[in-house]
C-alpha positions as CSV (number, residue, x, y, z in Angstrom):
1,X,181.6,235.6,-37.0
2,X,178.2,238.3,-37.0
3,X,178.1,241.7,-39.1
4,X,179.6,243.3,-36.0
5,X,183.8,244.0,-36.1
6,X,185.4,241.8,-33.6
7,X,185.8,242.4,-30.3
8,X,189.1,240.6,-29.4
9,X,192.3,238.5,-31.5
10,X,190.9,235.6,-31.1
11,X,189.6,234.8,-34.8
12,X,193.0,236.8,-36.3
13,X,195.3,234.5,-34.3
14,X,193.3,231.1,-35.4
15,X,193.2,232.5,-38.7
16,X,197.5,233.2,-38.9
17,X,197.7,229.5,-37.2
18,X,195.5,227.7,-39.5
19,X,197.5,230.0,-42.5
20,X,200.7,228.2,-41.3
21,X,199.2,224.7,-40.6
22,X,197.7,224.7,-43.7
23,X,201.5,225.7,-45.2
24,X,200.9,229.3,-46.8
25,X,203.6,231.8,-47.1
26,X,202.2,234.5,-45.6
27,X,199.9,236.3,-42.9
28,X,198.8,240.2,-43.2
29,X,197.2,242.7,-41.4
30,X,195.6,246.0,-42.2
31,X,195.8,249.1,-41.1
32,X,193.3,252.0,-39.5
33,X,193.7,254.3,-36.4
34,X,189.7,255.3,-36.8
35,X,188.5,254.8,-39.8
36,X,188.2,251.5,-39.9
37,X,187.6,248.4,-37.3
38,X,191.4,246.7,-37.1
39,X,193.5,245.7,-34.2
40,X,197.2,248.0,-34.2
41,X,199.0,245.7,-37.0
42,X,202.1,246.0,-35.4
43,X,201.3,244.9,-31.8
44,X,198.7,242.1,-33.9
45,X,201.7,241.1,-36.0
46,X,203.5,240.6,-32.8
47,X,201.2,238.5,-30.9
48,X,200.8,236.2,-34.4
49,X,204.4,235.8,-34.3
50,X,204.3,234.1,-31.2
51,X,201.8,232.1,-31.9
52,X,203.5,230.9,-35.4
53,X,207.0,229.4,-36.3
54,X,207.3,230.1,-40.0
55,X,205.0,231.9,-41.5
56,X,206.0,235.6,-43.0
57,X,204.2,238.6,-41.2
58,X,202.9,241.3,-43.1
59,X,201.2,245.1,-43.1
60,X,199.0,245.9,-46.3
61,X,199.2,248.7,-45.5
62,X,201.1,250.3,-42.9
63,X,199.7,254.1,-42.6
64,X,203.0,254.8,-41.6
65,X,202.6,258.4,-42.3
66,X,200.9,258.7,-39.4
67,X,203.4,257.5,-37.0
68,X,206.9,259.1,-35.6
69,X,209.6,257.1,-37.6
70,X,212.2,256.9,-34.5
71,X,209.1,255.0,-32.6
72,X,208.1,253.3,-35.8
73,X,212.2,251.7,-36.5
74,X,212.4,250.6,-32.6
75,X,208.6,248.8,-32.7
76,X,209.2,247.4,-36.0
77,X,212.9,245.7,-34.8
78,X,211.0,244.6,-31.8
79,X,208.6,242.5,-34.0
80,X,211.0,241.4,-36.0
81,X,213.2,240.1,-33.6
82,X,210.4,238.7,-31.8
83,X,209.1,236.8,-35.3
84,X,213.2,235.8,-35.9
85,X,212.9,237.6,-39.0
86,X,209.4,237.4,-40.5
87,X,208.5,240.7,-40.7
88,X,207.3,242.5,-43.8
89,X,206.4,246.2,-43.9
90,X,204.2,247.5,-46.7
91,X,203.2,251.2,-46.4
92,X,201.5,253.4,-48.7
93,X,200.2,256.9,-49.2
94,X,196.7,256.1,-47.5
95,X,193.8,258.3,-48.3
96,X,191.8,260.7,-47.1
97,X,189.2,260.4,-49.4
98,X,186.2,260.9,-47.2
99,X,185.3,262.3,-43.8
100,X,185.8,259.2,-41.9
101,X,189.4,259.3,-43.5
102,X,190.3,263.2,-43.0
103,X,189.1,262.8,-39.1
104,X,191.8,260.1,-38.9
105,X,194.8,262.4,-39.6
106,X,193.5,264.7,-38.0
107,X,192.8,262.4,-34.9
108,X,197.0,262.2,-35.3
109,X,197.4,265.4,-35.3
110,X,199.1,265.1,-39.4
111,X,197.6,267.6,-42.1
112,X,196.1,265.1,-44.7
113,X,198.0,267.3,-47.2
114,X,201.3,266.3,-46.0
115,X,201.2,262.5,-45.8
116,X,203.0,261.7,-49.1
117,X,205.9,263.7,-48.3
118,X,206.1,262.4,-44.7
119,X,205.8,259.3,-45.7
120,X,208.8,259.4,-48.2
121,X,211.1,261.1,-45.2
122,X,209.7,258.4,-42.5
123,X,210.7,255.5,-44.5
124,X,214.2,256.9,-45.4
125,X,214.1,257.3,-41.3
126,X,212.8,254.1,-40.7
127,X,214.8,251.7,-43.3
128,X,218.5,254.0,-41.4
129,X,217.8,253.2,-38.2
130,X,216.4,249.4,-39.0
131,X,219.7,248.5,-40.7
132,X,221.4,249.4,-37.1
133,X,222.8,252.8,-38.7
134,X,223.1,256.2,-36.6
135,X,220.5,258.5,-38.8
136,X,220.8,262.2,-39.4
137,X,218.4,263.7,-41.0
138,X,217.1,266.9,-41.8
139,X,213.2,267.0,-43.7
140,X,210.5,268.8,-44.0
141,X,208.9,267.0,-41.2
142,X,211.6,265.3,-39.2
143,X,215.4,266.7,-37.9
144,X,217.4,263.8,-36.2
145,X,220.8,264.0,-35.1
146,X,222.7,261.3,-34.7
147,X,220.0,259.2,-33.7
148,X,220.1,255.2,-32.6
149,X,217.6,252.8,-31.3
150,X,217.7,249.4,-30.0
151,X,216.7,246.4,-30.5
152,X,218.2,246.1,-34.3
153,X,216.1,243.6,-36.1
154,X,216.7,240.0,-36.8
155,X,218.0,240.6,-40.3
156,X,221.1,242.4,-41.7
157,X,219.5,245.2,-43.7
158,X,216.9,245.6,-41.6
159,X,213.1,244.8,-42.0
160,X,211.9,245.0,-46.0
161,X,210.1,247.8,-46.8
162,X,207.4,247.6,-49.8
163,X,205.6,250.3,-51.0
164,X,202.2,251.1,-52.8
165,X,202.4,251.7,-56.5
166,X,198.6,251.7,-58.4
167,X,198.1,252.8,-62.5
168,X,195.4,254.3,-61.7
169,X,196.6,257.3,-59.4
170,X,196.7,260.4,-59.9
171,X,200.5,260.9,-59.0
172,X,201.8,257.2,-60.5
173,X,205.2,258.0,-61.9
174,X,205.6,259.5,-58.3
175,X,204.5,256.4,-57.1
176,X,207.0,254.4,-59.3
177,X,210.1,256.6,-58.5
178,X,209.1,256.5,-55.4
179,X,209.6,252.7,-55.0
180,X,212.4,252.7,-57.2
181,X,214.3,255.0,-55.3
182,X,213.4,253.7,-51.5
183,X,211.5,250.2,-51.3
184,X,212.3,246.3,-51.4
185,X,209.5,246.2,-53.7
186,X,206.1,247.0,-54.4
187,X,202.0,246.3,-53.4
188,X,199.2,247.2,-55.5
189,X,195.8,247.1,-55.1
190,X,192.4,247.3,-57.6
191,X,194.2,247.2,-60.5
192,X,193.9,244.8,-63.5
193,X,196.3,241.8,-64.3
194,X,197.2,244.0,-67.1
195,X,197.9,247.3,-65.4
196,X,199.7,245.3,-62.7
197,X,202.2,244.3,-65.8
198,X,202.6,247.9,-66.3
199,X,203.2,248.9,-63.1
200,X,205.5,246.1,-62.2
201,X,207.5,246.7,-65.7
202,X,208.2,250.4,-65.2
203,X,209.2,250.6,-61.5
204,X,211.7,247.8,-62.2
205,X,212.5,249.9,-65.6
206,X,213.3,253.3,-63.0
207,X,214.9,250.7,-60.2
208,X,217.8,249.4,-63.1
209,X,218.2,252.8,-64.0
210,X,219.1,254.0,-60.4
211,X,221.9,251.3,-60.6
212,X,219.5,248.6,-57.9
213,X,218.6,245.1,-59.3
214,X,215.0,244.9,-60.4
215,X,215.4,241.5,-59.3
216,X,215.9,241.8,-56.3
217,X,212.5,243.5,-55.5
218,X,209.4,241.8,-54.2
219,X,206.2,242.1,-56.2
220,X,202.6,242.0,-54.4
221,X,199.0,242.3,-55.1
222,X,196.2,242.1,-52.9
223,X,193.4,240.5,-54.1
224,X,189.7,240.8,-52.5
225,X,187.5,237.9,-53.0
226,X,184.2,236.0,-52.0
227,X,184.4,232.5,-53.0
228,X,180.5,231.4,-51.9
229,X,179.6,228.9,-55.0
230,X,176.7,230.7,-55.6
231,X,177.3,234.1,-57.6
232,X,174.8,236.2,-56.5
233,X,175.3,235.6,-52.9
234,X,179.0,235.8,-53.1
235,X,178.7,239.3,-55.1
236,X,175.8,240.4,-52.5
237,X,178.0,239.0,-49.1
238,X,181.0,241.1,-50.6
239,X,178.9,244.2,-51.3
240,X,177.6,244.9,-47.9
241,X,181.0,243.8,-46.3
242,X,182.7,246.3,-48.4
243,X,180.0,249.2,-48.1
244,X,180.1,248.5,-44.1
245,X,184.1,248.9,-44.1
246,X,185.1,251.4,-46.2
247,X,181.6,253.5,-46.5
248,X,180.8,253.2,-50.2
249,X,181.8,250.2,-52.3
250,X,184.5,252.4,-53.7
251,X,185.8,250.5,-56.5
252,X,183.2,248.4,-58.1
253,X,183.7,245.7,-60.4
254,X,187.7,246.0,-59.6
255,X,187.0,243.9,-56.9
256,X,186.7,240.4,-56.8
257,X,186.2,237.8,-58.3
258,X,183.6,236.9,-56.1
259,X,181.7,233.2,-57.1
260,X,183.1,230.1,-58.2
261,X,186.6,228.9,-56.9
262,X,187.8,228.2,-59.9
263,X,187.1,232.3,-61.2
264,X,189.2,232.7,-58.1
265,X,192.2,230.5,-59.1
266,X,191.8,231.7,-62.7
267,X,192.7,235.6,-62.1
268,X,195.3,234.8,-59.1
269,X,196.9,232.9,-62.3
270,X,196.5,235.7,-64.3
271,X,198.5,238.1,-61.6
272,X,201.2,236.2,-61.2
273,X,201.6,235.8,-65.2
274,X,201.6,239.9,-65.0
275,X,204.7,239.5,-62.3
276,X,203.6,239.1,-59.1
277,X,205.6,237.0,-56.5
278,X,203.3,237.0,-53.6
279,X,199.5,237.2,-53.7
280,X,197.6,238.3,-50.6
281,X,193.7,237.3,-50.1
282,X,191.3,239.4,-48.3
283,X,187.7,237.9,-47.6
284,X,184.6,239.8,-48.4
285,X,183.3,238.1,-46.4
286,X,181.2,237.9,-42.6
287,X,182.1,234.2,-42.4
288,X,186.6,234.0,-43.1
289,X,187.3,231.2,-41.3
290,X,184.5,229.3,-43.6
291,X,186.3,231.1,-46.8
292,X,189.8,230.6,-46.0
293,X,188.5,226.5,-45.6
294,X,187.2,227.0,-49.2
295,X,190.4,228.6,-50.1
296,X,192.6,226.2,-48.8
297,X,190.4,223.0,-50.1
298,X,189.5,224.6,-53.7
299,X,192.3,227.0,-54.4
300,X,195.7,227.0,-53.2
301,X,196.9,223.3,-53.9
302,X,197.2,224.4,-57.1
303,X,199.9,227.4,-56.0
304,X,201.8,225.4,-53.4
């Protein structure tokens, strides 16, 4: 695979297969209308499940406040029923931190401004109507009455629904209650094993106090790595994938590791000491399928 983004699913659907083959939990997609080059996740997600038999499919992140939740509910049961119940739906905030980000809400027609609060009303929407309930609703940004949709998704309950939760924001305790109050569990990003703990410790501190079982919710982190033996290369491979994708290489030395595999097994042990139940791998990288080989040779017999 060149510098260039892809131009069709081919290496995304070899990827998900080889994922499954090789006997991993979980496949996940990202998330961008223009800000970034990725395929629809949804409509990716359903074309991997398909082409898979067990593997769990996953958004990190869904940008779901910049879709209609009645839409949203109806594709999301489709997927799921089509995957037979492998569908995982994390969402979060999103940002609009630069100009390539505010022209993507606007290209949606949203107010930037507005996205947290739609995004707390679209997934009280969206987990409703997944769990085969009529919704009404009456929001800020959404009025439904007495609304249904077909398909209803493979599971009772509906489709799981995680939700973004970082130390470092700005608005965290939001972030917490947030997840406390309305997801099946969290995803975080860029911070440290350490401030994972925290994180993971106080929204299941706020879910036991809403009366819901901490235990009951599923903790993620997303981990981006290079895993070329050769430290400079890795670190200098990562850099310009990371400056090409987002713009700026906008969080530094929180990435990573990038180098040696066994720096890479070393901190994935570290996050799951701080709580976390499922890791997710990205590849800084212009070569995946050669890093998910490393991966699966170096890495993850240790974790399976």
């Amino acid at each position: 695979m060149g510098d260039e983004p892809p131009n069709s699913a081919e290496t995304v659907l070899n990827l998900a297969c080889q994922a499954e083959a090789a006997g991993l939990d979980s496949v996940w997609v990202g998330d961008s209308l223009t800000a970034k080059p990725r395929l629809e996740p949804l409509a990716a997600l359903a074309a991997v499940a398909a082409a898979t038999q067990r593997v769990r499919l996953g958004t990190a992140v869904l940008l779901a406040a910049l879709r209609q939740p009645v839409l949203l509910a109806q594709t999301m049961a489709t997927v799921d029923l089509i995957s037979k119940g492998r569908l995982v739906v994390a969402a979060g905030v999103g940002g609009a931190f630069n100009e390539d980000q505010r022209r993507e809400w606007q290209a949606a027609g949203i107010d930037p401004r507005r996205r947290v609060s739609r995004l707390e009303e679209i997934v009280q929407i969206v987990r409703e109507l997944g769990a085969g309930r009529q919704a009404t609703f009456s929001g800020k940004h959404f009025q439904l009455d007495q609304v249904e949709i077909g398909p209803n998704p493979a599971r009772p309950g509906g489709t799981p629904v995680l939700l973004a939760c970082h130390w470092r924001a700005n608005a965290r305790e939001a972030q917490f209650l947030r997840a406390a109050r309305f997801g099946d569990g969290i995803i975080s990003i860029s911070d440290t094993p350490e401030e994972y703990k925290q994180v993971v410790e106080q929204v299941s501190s706020m879910t036991a106090d809403l009366g819901r079982d901490p235990s009951q919710l599923e903790k993620v982190f997303y981990l981006t790595v290079n895993m070329t033996e050769d430290t400079k290369q890795a670190e200098a491979e990562a850099e310009k994938f990371l400056t090409r994708y987002y713009g700026a290489d906008i969080w530094g030395s929180r990435w990573g590791p990038f180098g040696a595999s066994q720096r890479v097994s070393q901190r994935m042990s570290e996050y799951v000491e701080a709580g976390a139940d499922t890791l997710i791998l990205r590849f800084a990288s212009f070569q995946p399928q050669r890093q998910l080989e490393l991966f699966l040779d170096r890495v993850a017999p240790a974790f399976m």
